[in-house]
Each structure stands twice: as structure tokens, then as C-alpha cells.
N, C-alpha and C positions, 0 to 999 in steps of 0.2 A: 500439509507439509509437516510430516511427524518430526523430524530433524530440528524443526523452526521450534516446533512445541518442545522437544527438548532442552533446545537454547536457552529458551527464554526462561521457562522454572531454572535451568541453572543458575542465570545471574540474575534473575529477580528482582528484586527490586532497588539495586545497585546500575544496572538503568538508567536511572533519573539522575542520579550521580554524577555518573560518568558524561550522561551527554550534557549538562548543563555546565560540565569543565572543560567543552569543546565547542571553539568556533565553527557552523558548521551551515551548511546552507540549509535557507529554507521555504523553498518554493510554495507558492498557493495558485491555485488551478483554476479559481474561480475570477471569473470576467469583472473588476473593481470597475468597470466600464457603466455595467447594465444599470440603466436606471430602474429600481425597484421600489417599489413604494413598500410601506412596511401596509402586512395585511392587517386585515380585522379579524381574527380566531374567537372571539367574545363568545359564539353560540357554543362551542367546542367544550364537554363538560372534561372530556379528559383526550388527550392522543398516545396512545400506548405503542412503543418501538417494540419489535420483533427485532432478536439476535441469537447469535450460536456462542458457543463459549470453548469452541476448539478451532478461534481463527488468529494468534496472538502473533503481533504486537497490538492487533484490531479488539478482538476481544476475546477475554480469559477468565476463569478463576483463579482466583491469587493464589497464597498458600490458607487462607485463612477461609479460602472458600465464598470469597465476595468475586460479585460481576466486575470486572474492570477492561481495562482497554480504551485507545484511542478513538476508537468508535464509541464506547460507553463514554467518554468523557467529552464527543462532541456534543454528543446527544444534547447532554445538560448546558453546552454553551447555547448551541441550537434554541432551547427552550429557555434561555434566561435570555438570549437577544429578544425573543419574540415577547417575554413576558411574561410563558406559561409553567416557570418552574414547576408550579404546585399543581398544574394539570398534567404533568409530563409522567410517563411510567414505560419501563424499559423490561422486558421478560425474554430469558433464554429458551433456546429450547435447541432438537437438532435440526441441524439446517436443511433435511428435505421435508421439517413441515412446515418452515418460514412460510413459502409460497403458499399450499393448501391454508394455513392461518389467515393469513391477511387476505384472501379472496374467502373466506368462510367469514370474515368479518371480529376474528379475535384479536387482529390488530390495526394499526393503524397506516403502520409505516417499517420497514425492513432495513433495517442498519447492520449489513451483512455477507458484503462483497457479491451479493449477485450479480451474476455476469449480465453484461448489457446484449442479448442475443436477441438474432430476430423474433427467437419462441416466446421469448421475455419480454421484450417489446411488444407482444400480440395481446398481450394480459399482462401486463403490468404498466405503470406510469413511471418515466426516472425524472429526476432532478439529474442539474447539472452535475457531470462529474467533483468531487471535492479530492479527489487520490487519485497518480496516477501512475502504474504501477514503470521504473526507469530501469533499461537494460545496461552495465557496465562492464567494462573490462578491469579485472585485477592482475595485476603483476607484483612478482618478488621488486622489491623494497629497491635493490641493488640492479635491476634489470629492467627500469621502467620502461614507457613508451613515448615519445616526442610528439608534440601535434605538427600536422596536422596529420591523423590517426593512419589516412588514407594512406601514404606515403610511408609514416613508420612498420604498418603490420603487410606489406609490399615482402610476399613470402614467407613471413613470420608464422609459426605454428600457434594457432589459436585453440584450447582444448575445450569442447563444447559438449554436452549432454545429448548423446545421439538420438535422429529424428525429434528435436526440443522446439518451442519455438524460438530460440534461441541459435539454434542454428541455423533453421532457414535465415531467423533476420540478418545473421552472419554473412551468408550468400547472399542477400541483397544488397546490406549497406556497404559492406568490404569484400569484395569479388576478389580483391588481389591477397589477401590472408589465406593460409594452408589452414582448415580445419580439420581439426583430428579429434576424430570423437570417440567419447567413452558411456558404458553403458549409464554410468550414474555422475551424479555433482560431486560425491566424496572422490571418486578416482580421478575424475577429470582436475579438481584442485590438487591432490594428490603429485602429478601432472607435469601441473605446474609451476609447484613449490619445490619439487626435485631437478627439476630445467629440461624434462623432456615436452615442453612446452615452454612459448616464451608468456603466456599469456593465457588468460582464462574468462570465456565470455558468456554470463550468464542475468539472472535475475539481481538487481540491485539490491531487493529488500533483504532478501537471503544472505546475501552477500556484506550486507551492513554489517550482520548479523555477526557472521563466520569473522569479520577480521577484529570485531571488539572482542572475540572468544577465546579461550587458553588454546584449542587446536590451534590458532592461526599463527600465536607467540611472536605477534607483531612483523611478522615475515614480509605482508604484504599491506599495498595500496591500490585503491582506486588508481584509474588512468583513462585518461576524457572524459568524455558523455556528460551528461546522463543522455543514453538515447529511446525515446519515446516512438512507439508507435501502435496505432490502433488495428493494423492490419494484424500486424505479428503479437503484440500482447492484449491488445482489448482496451475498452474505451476508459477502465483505471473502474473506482467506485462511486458512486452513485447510491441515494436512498431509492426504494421503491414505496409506491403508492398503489393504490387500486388503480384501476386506468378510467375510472371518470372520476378523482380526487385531484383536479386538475391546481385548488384553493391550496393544497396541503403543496403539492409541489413549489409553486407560488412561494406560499412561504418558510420553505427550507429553504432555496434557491436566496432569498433574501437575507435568512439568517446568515448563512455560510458567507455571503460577501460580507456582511457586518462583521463576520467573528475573523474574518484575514483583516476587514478595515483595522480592526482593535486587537490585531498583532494574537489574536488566541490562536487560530491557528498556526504559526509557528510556535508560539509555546506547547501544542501537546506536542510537535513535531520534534522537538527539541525533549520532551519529556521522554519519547517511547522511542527513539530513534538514538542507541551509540555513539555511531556513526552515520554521516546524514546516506543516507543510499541517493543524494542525488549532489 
């Protein structure tokens, strides 16, 4: 998402700022249900994360040229629930030799939005989802939408990013909405904002993004949702493991329910998030 990477060096590290002067929601994905025991990692001399540094608000380099991101900064909750700060180590690299790495054995574990596919599933191990990526609708400010959505967008012109999955979800979850689609997100918002749409239905995270931005110049609002689904967007993020590192799965899965128990996860949520996309 080159757009996203542009955003975000824009407003930098004014971010943190800004979202932490906003009430805002903060969903955590992981089941506070599962009973887990905390593992034993004791033989474990080091566990080394693989990641990319062109997937931001997930993970970047700053201006200073340091690793950061949401994902770098679970990392370290991840490894201080468990215990193993001083074992833990986090290395960039590009994201199509993530996978080739960690099945060669240079790392341990993938912190790096690989998609949960069947191919990936065949050769690789996930942990439970910890992200999950929410579909929303944005409208001018002065033009919102009424719940229940159904009813309000009942012929309403929806502008969507043609053949997106965003459209198709469009055609599933709201049959009775006019989409009208454009070849890209900047037109389709574009669209929007001038009122040859009443409505514009796309990715949330993006969308966080675009209305905390100077383009947006406070024009617009979320309106419903957030709407999830795995059909249409995928099963959200997840670490990968080797697929017999069944122990390491184990205790990620443990960490991440500890780090929602003790409220971190919505703190980075809140850190790297404007506007909440959900």
C-alpha cells in the first residue's frame, strides 16, 4: 500500500499524539476465554522474529532509520509476558524471503501479515489471529448514514474500488446499495467528498488513515461497522511458525491473551491508530 507508506512518514510520529487525545475503540481478537497455561521456553537459547519494513502502521523505519511498528512493538510485549526479553531478536528483511528464512531455519517466527492461505497453511504453523483487518463505510460529515445500514444505503450510491474485495463484500452484505465503482481509492473518495456518491466503502485501516490526513480536512466520518469477514478479507494477522514448532505457537497464543488481559494491547492500538479503524 504505497499511499499508506506515504501517510504515515507524513505524519510521523505525531500519531501517538493525536490518538492518545482520542476516545476511540479498541478491539482485541484474542479468545480471553482459552485456558492456557503459560509454557516452559527455558531450553530456547534465543527466538529470532522475521519482519519487513515496508508494511506501516505494522512495521517501518522511522526517520532515524530504526525498526518500529505495531508489530515490532508486540513483539517485545509478546517476549516480556513470556519472560524472554533478553532472548528475543527481531530482523528485517523483504517480505518474499520471510518465508524461504524461517523454513531454512534463520528464523524463528514471522511477524509480517502473511496471509493465512491454504499454500501457507501447507508449510507454515499460525497462531491465533491477533488483527483483524474491518471493512467501513465513510461519508461527508453533513451527509451521514442512519442504522440500521440496511435500510439507510436502500438505493444509495456506494463508491467502491472496482473488482476490490470490497466490492464484492458490498454485493453480499448490502444487495439493496447502487455501487458505483471507480478504477482506484483516490477517485472513488474523491466521489464521495464532491456528492456524486453518498458513500464510500472500503478498507478501514486505510481509511483510519485518509480521515486523520490534511487531504481529508475533516470532511468525513466513519458510519457503522466495522464489518469483518474472512471470506471477503482474510482471516486478519497471525504469527507464523515452522509447521512442527507446535510449542512456539503455544506460547504466542498465550502471550497475546496476556498482553489484551493487561490492557497492552489496546495501548499499541491506541498508539499507531489516529483514528480507531474499527
Amino acid at each position: 500500500m504505497p499511499w499508506l507508506r506515504r501517510l504515515l512518514f507524513a505524519i510521523g510520529c505525531l500519531v501517538c499524539g493525536v490518538a492518545a487525545a482520542q476516545s476511540i475503540a479498541t478491539p482485541n481478537f484474542a479468545d480471553q476465554h482459552q485456558r492456557l497455561t503459560k509454557p516452559d521456553l527455558a531450553s530456547r537459547e534465543r527466538i529470532r522474529f522475521l519482519t519487513s519494513t515496508d508494511f506501516p502502521p505494522f512495521s517501518f523505519l522511522d526517520v532515524r532509520g530504526r525498526l518500529g511498528g505495531f508489530n515490532v512493538d508486540l513483539v517485545r510485549a509478546i517476549c516480556d509476558e513470556l519472560g524472554l526479553s533478553d532472548r528475543c531478536q527481531i530482523e528485517a528483511m523483504p517480505f518474499d524471503q520471510l518465508v524461504p528464512a524461517l523454513l531454512s531455519g534463520q528464523g524463528d517466527a514471522i511477524i509480517a501479515g502473511i496471509a493465512m492461505t491454504p499454500v501457507n497453511h501447507a508449510q507454515l504453523a499460525f497462531t491465533e489471529p491477533y488483527f483483524r483487518y474491518p471493512a467501513r463505510f465513510v461519508t461527508r460529515r453533513d451527509h451521514g448514514l442512519a442504522e440500521p445500514l440496511a435500510v439507510s444505503l436502500r438505493g444509495r450510491k456506494v463508491a467502491v474500488v472496482d473488482g476490490s474485495a470490497h466490492a464484492a463484500m458490498l454485493a453480499s452484505f448490502f444487495p439493496d446499495a447502487v455501487a458505483v465503482a471507480f478504477p482506484d481509492r483516490a477517485r472513488a473518495l474523491e466521489a464521495m467528498t464532491a456528492g456524486a456518491a453518498d458513500a464510500f466503502f472500503g478498507d478501514g485501516v486505510g481509511l483510519s488513515f485518509w480521515l486523520a490526513s490534511s487531504a481529508a480536512g475533516d470532511c468525513c466520518a466513519f458510519a457503522g461497522g466495522p464489518f469483518l469477514s474472512d471470506r471477503y478479507l482474510g482471516e486478519g494477522q497471525a504469527i507464523a511458525v515452522a509447521p512442527d514448532d507446535r510449542d512456539l505457537v503455544q506460547a504466542f497464543d498465550y502471550a497475546i491473551v496476556q498482553a489484551v488481559e493487561h490492557k497492552r494491547m489496546s495501548e499499541l492500538l491506541l498508539r499507531y491508530f489516529p483514528i480507531s479503524a474499527f
